[in-house]
N, CA, C and O atoms as a Tinker XYZ file with bonds, in Angstrom:
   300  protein
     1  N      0.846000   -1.176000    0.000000    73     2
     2  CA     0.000000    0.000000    0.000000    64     1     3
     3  C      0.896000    1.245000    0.000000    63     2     4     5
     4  O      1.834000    1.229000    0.797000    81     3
     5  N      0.738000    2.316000   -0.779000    73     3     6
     6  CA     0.906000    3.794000   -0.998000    64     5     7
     7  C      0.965000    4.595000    0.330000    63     6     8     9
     8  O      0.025000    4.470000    1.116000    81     7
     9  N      1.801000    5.249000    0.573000    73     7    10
    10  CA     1.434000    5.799000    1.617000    64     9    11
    11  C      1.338000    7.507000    1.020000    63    10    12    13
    12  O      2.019000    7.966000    0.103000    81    11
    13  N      0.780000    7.903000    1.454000    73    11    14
    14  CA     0.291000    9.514000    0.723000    64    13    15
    15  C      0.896000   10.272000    1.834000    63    14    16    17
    16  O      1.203000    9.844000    2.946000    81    15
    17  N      1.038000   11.630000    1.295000    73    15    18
    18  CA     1.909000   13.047000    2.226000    64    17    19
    19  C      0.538000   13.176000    3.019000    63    18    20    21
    20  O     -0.478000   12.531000    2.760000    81    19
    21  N      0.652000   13.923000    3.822000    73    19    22
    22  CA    -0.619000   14.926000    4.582000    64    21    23
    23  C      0.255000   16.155000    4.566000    63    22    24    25
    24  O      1.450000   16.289000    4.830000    81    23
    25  N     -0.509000   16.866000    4.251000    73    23    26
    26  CA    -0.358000   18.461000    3.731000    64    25    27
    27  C     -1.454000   19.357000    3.889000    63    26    28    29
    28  O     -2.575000   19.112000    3.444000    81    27
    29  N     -1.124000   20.487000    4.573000    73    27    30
    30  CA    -2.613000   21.330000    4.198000    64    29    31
    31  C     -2.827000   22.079000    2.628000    63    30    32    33
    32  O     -3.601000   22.883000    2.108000    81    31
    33  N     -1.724000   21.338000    2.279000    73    31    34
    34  CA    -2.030000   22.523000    0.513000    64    33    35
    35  C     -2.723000   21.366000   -0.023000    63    34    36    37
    36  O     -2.309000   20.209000   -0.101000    81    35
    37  N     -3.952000   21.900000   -0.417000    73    35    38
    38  CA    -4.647000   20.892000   -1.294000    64    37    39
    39  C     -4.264000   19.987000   -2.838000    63    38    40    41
    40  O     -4.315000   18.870000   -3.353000    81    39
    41  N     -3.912000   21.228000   -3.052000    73    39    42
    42  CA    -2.973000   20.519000   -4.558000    64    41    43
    43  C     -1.982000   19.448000   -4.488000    63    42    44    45
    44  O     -1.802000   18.599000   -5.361000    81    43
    45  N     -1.299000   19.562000   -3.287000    73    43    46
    46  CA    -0.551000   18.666000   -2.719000    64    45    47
    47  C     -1.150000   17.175000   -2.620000    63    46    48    49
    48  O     -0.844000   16.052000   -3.022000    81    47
    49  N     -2.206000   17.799000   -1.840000    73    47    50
    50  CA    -2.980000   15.974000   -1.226000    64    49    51
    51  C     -3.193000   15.849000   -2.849000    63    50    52    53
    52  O     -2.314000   15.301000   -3.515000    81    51
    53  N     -4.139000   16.264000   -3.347000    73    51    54
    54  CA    -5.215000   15.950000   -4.949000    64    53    55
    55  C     -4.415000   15.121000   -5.664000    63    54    56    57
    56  O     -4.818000   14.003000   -5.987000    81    55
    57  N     -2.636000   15.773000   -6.141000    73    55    58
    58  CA    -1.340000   15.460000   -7.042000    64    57    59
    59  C     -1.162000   14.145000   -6.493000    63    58    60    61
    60  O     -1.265000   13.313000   -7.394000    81    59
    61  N     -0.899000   13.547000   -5.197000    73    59    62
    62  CA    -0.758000   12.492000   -4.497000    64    61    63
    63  C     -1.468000   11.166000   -4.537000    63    62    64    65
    64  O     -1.215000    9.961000   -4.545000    81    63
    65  N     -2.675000   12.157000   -4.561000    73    63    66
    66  CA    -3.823000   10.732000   -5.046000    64    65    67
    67  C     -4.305000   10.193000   -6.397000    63    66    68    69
    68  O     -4.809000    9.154000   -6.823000    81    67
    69  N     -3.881000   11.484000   -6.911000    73    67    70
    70  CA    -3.620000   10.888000   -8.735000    64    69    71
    71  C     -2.651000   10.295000   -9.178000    63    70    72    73
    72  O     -2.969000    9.238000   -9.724000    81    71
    73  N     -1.409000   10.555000   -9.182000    73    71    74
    74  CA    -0.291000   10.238000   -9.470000    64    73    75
    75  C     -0.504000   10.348000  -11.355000    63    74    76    77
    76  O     -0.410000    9.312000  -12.013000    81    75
    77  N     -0.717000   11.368000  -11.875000    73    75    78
    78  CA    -0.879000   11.569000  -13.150000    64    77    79
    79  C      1.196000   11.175000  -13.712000    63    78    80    81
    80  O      2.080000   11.088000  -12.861000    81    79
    81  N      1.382000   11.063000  -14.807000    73    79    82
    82  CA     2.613000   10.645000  -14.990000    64    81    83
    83  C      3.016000   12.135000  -15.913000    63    82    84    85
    84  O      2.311000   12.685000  -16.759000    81    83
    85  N      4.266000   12.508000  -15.466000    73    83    86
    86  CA     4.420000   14.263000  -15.571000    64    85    87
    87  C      4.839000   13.997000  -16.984000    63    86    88    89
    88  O      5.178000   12.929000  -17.496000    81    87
    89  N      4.736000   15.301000  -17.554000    73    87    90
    90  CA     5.289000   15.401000  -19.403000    64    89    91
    91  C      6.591000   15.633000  -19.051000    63    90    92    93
    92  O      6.236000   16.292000  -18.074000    81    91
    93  N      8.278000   15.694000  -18.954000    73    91    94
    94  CA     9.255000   15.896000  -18.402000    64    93    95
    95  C      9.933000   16.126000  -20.244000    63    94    96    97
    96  O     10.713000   17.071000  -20.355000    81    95
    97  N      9.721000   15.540000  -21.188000    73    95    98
    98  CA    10.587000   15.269000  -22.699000    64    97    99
    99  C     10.081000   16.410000  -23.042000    63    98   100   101
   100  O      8.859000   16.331000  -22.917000    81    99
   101  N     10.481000   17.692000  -23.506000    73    99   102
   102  CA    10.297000   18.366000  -24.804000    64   101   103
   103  C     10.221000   18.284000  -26.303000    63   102   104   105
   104  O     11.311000   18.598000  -26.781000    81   103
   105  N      9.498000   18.035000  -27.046000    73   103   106
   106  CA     9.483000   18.243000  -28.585000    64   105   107
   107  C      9.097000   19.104000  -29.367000    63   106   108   109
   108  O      7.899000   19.388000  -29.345000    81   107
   109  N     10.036000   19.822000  -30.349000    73   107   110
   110  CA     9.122000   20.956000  -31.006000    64   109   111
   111  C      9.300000   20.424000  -32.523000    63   110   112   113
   112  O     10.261000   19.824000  -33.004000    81   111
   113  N      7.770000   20.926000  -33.293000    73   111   114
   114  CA     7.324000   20.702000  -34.259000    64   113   115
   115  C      7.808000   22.197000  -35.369000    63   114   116   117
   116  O      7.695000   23.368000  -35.006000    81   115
   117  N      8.129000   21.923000  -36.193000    73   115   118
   118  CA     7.673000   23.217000  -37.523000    64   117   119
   119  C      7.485000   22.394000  -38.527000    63   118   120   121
   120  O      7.896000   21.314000  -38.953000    81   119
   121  N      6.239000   23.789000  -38.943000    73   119   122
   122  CA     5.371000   22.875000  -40.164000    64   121   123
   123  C      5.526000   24.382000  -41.057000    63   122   124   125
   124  O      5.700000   25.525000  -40.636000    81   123
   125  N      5.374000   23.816000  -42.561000    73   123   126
   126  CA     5.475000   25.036000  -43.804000    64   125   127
   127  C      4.023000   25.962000  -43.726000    63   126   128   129
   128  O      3.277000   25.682000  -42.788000    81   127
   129  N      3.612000   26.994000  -44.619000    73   127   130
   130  CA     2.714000   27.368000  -44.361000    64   129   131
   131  C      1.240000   27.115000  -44.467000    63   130   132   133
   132  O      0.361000   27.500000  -43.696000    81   131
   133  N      1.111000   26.292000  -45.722000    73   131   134
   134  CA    -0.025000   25.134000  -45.684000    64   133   135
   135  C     -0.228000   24.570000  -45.033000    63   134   136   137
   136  O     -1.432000   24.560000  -44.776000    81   135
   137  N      0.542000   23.734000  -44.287000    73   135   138
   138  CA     0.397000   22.814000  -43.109000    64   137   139
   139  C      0.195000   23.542000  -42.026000    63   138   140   141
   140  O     -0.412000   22.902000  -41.168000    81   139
   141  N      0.523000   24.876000  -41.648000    73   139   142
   142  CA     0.111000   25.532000  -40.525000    64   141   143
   143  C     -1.592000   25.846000  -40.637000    63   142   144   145
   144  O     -2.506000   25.526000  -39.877000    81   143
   145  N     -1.589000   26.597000  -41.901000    73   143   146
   146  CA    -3.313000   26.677000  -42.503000    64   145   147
   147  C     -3.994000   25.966000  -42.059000    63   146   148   149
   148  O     -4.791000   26.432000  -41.245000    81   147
   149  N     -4.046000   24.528000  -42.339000    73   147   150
   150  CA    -4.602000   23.383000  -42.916000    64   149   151
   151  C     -5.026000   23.134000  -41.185000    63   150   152   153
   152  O     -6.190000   23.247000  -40.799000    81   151
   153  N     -3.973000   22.815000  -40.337000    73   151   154
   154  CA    -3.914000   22.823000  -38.829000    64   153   155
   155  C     -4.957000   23.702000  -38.623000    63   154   156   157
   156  O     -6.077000   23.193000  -38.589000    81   155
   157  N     -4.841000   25.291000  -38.428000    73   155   158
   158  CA    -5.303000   26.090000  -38.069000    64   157   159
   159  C     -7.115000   26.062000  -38.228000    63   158   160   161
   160  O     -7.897000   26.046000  -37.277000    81   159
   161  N     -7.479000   26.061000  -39.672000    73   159   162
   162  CA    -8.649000   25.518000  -40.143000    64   161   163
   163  C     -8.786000   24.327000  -39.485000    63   162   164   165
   164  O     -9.923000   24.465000  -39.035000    81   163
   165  N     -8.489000   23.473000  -39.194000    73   163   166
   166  CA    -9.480000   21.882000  -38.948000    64   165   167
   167  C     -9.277000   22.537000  -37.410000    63   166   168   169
   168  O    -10.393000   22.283000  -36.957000    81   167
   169  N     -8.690000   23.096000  -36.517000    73   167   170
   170  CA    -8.729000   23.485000  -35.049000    64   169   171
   171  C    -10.144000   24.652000  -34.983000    63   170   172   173
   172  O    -10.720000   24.600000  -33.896000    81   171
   173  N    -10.536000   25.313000  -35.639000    73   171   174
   174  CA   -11.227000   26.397000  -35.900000    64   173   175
   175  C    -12.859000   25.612000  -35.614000    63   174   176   177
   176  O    -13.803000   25.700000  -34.829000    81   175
   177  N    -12.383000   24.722000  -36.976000    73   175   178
   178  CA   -13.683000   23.808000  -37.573000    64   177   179
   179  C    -14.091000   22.941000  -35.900000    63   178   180   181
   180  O    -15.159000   23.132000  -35.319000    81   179
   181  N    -13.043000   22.059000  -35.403000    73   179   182
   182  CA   -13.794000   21.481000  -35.186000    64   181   183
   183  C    -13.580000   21.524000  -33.120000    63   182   184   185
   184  O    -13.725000   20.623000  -32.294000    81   183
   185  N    -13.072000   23.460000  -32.908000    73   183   186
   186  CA   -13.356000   23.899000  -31.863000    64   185   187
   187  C    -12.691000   23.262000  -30.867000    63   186   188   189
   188  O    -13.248000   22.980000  -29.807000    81   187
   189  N    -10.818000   22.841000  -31.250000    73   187   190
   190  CA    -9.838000   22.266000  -29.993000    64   189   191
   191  C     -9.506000   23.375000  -29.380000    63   190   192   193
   192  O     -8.875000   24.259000  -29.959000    81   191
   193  N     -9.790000   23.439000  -28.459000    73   191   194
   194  CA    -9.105000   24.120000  -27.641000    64   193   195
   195  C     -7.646000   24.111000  -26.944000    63   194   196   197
   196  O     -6.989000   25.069000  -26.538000    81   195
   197  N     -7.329000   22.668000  -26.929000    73   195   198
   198  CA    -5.832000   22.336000  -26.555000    64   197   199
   199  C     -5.226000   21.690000  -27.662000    63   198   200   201
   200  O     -5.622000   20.580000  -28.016000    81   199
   201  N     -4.026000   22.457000  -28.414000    73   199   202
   202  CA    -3.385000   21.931000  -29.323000    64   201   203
   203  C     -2.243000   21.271000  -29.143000    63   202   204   205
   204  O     -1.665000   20.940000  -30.178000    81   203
   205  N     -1.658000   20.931000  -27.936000    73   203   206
   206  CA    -0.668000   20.152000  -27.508000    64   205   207
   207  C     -1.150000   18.407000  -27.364000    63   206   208   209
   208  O     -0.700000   17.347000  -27.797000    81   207
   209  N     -2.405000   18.853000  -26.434000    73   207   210
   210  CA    -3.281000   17.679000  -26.382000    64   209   211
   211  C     -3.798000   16.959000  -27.426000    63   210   212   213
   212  O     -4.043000   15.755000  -27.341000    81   211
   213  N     -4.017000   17.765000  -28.615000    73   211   214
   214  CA    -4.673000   17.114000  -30.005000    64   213   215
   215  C     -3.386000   16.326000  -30.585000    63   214   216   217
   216  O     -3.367000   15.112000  -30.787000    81   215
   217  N     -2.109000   17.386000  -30.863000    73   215   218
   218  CA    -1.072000   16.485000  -31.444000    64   217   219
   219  C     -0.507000   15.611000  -30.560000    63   218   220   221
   220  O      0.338000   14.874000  -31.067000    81   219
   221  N     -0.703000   15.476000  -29.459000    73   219   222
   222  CA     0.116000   14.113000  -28.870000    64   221   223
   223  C     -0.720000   12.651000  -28.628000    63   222   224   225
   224  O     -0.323000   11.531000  -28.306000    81   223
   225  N     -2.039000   13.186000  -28.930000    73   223   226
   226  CA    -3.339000   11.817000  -28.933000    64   225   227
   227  C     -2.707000   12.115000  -30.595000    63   226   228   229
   228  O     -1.603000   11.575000  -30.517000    81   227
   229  N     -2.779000   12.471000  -31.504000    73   227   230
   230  CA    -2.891000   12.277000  -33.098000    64   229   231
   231  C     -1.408000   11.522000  -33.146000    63   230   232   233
   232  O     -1.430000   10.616000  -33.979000    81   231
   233  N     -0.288000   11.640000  -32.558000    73   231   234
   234  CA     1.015000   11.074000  -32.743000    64   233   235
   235  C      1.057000    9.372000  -32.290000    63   234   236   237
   236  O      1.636000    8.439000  -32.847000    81   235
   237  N      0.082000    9.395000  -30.885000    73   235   238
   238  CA     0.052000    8.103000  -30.181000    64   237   239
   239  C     -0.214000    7.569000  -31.022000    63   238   240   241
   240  O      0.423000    6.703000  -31.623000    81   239
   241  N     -1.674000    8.190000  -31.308000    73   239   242
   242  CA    -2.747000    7.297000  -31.951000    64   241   243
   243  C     -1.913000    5.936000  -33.173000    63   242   244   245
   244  O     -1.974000    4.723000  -33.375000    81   243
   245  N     -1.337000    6.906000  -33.590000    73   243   246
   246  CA    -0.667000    6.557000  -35.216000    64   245   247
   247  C      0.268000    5.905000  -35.041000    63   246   248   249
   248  O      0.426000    4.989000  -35.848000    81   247
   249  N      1.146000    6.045000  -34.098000    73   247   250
   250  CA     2.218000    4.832000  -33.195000    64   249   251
   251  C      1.287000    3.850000  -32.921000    63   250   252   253
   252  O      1.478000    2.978000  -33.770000    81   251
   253  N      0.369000    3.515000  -32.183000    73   251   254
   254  CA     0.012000    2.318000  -32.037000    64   253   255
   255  C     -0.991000    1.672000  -33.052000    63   254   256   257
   256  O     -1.667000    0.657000  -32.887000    81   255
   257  N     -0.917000    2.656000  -34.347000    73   255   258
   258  CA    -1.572000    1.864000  -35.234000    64   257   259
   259  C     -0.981000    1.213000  -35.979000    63   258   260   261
   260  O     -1.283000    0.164000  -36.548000    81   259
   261  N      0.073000    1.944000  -36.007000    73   259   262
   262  CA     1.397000    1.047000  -36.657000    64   261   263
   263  C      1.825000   -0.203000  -36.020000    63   262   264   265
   264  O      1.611000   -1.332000  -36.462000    81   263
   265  N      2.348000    0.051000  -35.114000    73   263   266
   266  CA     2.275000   -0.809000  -33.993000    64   265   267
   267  C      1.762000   -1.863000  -33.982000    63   266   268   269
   268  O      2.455000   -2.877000  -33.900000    81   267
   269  N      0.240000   -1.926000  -34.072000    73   267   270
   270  CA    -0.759000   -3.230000  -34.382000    64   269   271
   271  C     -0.624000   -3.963000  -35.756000    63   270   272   273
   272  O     -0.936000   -5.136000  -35.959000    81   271
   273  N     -0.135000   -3.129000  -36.619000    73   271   274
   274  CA    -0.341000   -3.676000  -38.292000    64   273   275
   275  C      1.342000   -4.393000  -38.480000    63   274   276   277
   276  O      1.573000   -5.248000  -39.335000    81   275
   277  N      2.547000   -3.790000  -37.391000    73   275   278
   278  CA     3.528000   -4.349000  -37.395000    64   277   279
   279  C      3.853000   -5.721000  -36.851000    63   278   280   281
   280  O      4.788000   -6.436000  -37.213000    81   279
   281  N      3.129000   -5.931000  -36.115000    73   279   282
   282  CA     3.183000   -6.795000  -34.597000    64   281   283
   283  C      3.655000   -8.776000  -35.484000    63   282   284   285
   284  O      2.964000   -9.366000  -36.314000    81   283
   285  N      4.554000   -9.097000  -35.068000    73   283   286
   286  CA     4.993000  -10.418000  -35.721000    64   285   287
   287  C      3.542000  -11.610000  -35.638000    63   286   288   289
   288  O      2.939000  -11.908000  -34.608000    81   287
   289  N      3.300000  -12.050000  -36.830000    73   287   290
   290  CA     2.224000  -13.148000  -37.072000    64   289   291
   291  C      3.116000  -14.341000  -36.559000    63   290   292   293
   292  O      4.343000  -14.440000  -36.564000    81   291
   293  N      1.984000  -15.372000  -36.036000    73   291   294
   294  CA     2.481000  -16.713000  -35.923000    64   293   295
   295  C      2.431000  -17.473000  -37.369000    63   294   296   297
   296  O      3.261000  -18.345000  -37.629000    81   295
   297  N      1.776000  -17.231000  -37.964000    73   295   298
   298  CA     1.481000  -18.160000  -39.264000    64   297   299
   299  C      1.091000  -17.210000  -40.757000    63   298   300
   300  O      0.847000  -17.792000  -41.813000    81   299
């Protein structure tokens, strides 16, 4: 069993009982100006509000689709 801090800062206890796993890697992207467009429009369209969050579910996503279509057959 976990043993948790006691703290009166709430954020403290909340962080403790989640244990969310921190972003710590940096990556930066540049894209040409179409591709910024193209981004910009489909974010507009379809009302993201977090664009860090969209490209790192759109990057996973596509890693583990690969991923699945790579994966060694028995037969």
């Amino acid at each position: 069993m976990q043993k948790l801090l006691i703290s009166k800062n709430k954020f403290t206890m909340k962080r403790n009982l989640e244990q969310k796993p921190r972003r710590l890697h940096k990556h930066t992207l540049s894209f040409n100006e179409k591709e910024f467009r193209v981004i910009g429009q489909f974010v507009s369209k379809y009302k993201i509000k977090n664009k860090s969050k969209f490209f790192r579910e759109a990057i996973i996503t596509a890693i583990l689709q690969k991923a699945e279509e790579d994966h060694p057959r028995l037969f």
